[in-house]
DRENDO-1510 file (C-alpha; in Angstrom, 1 decimal, always signed):
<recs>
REC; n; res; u; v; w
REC; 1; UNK; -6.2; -0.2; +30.7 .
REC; 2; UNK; -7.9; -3.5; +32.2 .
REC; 3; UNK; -10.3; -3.1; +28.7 .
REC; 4; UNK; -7.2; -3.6; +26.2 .
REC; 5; UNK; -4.4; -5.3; +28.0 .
REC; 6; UNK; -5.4; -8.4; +29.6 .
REC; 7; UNK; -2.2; -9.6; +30.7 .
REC; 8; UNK; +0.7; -8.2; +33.0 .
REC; 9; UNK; +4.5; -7.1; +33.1 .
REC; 10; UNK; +6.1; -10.5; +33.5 .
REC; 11; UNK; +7.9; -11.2; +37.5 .
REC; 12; UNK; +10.3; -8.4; +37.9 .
REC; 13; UNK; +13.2; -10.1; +40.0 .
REC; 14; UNK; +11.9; -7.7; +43.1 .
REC; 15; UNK; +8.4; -9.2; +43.1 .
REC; 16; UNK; +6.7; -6.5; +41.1 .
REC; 17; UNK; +7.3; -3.8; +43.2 .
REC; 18; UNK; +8.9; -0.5; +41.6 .
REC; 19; UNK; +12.4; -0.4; +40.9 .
REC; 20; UNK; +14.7; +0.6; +43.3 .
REC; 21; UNK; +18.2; +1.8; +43.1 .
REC; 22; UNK; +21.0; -0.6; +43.6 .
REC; 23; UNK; +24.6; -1.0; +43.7 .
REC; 24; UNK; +26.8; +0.8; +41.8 .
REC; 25; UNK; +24.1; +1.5; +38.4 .
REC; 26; UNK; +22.0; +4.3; +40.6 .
REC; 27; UNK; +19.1; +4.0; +38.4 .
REC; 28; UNK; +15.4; +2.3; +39.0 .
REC; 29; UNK; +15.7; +1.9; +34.9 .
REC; 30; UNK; +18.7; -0.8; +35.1 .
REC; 31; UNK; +16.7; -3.0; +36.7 .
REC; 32; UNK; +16.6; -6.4; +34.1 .
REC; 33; UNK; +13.6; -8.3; +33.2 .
REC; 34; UNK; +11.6; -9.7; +30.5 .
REC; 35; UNK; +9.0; -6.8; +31.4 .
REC; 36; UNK; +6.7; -7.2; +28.5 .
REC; 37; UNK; +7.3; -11.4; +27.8 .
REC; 38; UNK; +3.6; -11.0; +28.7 .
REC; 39; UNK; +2.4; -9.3; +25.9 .
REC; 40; UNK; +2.3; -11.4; +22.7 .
REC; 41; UNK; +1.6; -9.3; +19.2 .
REC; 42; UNK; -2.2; -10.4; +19.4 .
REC; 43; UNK; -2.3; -8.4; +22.5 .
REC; 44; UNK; -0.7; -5.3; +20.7 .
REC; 45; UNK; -2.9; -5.8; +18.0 .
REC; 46; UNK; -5.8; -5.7; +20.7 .
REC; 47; UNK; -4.4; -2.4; +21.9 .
REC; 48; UNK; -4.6; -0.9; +18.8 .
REC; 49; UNK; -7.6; -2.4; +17.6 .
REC; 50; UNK; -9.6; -0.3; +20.9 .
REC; 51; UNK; -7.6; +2.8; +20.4 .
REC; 52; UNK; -8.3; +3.2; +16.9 .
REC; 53; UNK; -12.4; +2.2; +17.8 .
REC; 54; UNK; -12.2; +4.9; +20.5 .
REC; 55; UNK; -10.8; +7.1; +18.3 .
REC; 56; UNK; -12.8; +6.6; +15.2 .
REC; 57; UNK; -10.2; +5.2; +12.9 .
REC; 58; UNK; -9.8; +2.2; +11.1 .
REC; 59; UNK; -7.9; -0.2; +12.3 .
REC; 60; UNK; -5.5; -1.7; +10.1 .
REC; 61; UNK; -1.8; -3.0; +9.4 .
REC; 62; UNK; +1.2; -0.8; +7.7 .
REC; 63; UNK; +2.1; -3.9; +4.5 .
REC; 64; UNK; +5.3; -2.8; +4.9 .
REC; 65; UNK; +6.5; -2.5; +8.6 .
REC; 66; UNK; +4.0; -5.6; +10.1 .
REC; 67; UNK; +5.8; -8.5; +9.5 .
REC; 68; UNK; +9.2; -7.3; +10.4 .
REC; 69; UNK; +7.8; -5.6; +13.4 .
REC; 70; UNK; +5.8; -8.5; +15.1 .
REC; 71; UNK; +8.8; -10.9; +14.5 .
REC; 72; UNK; +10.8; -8.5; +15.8 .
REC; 73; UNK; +8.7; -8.0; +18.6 .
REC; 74; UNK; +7.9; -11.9; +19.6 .
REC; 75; UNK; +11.6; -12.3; +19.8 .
REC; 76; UNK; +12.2; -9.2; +21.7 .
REC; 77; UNK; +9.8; -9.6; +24.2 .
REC; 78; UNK; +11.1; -12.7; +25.9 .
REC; 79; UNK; +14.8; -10.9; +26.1 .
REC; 80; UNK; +16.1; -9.9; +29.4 .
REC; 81; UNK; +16.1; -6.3; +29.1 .
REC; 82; UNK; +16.8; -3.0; +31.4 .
REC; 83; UNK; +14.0; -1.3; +32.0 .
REC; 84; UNK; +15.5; +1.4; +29.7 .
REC; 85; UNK; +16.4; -0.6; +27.1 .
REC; 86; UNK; +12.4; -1.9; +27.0 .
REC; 87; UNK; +11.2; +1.5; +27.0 .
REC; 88; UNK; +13.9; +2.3; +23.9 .
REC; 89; UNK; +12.4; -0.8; +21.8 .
REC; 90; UNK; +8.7; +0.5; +22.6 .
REC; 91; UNK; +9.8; +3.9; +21.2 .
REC; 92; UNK; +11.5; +1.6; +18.2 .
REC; 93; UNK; +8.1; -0.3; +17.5 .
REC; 94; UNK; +6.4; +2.8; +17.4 .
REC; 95; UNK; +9.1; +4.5; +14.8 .
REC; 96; UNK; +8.8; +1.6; +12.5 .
REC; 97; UNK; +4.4; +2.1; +12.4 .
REC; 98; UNK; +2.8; -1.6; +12.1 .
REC; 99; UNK; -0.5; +0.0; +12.1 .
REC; 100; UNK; -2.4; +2.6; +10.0 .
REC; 101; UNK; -3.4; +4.5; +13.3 .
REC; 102; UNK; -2.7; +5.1; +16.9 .
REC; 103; UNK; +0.9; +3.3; +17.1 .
REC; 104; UNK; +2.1; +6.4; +19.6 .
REC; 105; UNK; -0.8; +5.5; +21.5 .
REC; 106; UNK; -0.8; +1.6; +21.1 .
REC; 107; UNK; +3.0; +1.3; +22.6 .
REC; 108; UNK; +2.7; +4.1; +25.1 .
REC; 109; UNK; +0.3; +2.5; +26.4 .
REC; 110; UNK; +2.4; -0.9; +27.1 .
REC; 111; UNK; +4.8; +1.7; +28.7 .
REC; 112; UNK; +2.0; +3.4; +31.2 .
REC; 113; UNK; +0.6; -0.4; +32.1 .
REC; 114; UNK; +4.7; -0.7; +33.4 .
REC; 115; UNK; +4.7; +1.8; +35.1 .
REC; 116; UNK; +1.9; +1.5; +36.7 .
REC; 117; UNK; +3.0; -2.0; +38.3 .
REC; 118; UNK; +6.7; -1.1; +38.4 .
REC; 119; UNK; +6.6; +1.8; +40.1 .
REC; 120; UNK; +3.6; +1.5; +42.3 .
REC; 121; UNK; +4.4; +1.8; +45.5 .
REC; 122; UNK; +5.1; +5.2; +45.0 .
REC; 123; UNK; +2.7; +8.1; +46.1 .
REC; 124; UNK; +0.4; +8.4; +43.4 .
REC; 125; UNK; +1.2; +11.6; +42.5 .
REC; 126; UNK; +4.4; +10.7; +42.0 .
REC; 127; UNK; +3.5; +7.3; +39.8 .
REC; 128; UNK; +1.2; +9.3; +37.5 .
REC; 129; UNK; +4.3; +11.4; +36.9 .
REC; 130; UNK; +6.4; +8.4; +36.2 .
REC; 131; UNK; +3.8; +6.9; +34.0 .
REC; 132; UNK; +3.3; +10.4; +32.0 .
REC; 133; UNK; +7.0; +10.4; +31.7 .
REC; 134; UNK; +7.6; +7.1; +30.4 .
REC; 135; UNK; +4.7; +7.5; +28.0 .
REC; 136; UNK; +5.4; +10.9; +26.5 .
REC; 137; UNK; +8.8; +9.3; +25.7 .
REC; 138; UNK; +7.6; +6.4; +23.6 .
REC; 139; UNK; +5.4; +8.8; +22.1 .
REC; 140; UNK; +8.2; +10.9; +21.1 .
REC; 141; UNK; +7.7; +13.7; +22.9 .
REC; 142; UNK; +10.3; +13.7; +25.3 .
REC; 143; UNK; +13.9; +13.0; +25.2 .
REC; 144; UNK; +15.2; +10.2; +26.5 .
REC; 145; UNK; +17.8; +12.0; +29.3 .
REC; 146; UNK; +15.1; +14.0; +30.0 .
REC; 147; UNK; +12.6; +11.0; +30.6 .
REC; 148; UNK; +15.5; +9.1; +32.8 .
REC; 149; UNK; +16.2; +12.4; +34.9 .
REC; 150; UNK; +12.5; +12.9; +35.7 .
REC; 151; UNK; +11.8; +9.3; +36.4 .
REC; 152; UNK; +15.2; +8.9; +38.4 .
REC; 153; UNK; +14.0; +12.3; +40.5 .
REC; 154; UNK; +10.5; +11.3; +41.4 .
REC; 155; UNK; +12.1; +8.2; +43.2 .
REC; 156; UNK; +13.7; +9.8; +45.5 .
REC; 157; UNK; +12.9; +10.2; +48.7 .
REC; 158; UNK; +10.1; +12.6; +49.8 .
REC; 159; UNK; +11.8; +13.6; +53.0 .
REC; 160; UNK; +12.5; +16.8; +53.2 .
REC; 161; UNK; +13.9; +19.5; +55.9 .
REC; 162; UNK; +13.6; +23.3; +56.6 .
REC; 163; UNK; +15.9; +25.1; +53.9 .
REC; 164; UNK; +16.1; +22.5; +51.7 .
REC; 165; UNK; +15.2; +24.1; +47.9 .
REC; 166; UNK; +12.8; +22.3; +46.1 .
REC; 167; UNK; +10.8; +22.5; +43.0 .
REC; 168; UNK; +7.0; +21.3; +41.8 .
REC; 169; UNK; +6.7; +18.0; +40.1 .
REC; 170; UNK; +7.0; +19.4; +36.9 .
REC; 171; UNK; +9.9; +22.1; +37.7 .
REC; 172; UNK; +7.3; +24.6; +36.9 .
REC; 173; UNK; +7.6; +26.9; +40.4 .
REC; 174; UNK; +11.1; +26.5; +42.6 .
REC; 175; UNK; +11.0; +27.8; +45.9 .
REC; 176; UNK; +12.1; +26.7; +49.7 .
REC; 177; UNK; +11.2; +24.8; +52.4 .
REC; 178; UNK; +10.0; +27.0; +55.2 .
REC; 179; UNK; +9.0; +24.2; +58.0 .
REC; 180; UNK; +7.9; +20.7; +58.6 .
REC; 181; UNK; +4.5; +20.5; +59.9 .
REC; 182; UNK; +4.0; +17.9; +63.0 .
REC; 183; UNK; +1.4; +16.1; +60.1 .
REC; 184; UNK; +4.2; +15.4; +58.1 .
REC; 185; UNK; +3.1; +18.5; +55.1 .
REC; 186; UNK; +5.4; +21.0; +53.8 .
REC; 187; UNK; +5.2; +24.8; +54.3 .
REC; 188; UNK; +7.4; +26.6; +51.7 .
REC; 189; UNK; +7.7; +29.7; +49.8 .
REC; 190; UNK; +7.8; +29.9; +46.0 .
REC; 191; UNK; +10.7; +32.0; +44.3 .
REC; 192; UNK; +9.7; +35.9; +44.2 .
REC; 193; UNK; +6.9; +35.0; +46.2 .
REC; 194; UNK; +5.8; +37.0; +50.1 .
REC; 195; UNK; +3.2; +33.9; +50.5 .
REC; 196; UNK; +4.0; +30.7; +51.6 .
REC; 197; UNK; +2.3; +27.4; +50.6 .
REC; 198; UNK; +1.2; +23.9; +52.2 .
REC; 199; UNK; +1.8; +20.7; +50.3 .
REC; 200; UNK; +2.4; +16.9; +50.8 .
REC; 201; UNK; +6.1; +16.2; +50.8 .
REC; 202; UNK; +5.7; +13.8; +47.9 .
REC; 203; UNK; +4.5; +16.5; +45.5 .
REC; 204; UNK; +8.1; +18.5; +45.9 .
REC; 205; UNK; +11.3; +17.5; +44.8 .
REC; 206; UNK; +14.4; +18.6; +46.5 .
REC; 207; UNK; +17.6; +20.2; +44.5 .
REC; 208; UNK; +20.2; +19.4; +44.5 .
REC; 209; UNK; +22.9; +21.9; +45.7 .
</recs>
């Protein structure tokens, strides 16, 4: 995204690293910040601007949503927010449609670019996920307890021990944990299968009994 969005999440109080659980709120999307006090509306615009040249639209302004949005937005942005609540008023922008095209795509992709930063020191499968999640929630196609459960789940520990049940990234195959290989890798067998596969711990997650 380093063509359209030249500036950066503003200094999350951990020092930019991803959110990690704390206290009592058990969430990585509590954390509070003015995470996107970096991005003034002529940045948005920018976003928007590329997408709809990539996409072959014209790019343009809603005459009845703009105003409101971008002086909602320039007061917004430098509020100390949860992460959640940031991703909610992305969703909200989006909703209200400042431009003719591409406003799904235009705020989601505030939302991957926070992500991406926020959450990057986990494995990179697991912060594509996270980013995917997040942005397929602004977007509107995922719910938001959905969105929170999947991001809250991916940053979890990997670790993981023989007979633990687990699931793929996207809860598309559940199975169990067979043995830990001396390299750290995973053998386990999928649900209904006689076969047993190798993976990196980081591309299960364990569930919960």
């Amino acid at each position: 995204m380093s063509d359209e969005t030249p500036n950066r999440p503003a200094e999350t109080p951990d020092d930019r690293r991803h959110p990690r659980r704390s206290g009592g709120d058990g969430s990585p999307l509590q954390t509070r910040a003015a995470f996107i006090e970096n991005w003034d509306w002529q940045s948005v615009v920018r976003i928007n601007r590329g997408a709809c040249e990539r996409g072959g639209a014209q790019h343009g302004f809603n005459s009845e949503t703009r105003s409101a949005c971008e002086t909602e937005w320039e007061t917004k942005r430098h509020a100390v927010l949860t992460l959640a609540e940031t991703l909610d008023f992305l969703k909200h922008c989006h909703r209200q449609a400042p431009f003719l095209f591409f406003n799904g795509n235009t705020f989601a992709a505030i939302g991957r670019e926070l992500g991406r930063v926020l959450f990057a020191e986990l494995p990179p499968v697991r912060n594509r996920e996270v980013i995917s999640a997040i942005a397929h929630y602004i977007a509107g196609v995922l719910g938001r307890d959905e969105m929170i459960a999947m991001v809250e789940e991916l940053c979890e520990s990997a670790e993981l021990r023989a007979g633990d049940r687990v699931k793929t990234l996207r809860s598309s195959t559940l199975g169990v944990v067979k043995k830990i290989l001396p390299d750290g890798r995973v053998v386990w067998q999928p649900d209904g299968s006689g076969t047993t596969l190798t993976a990196l711990p980081e591309s299960l997650l364990r569930i919960a009994k």
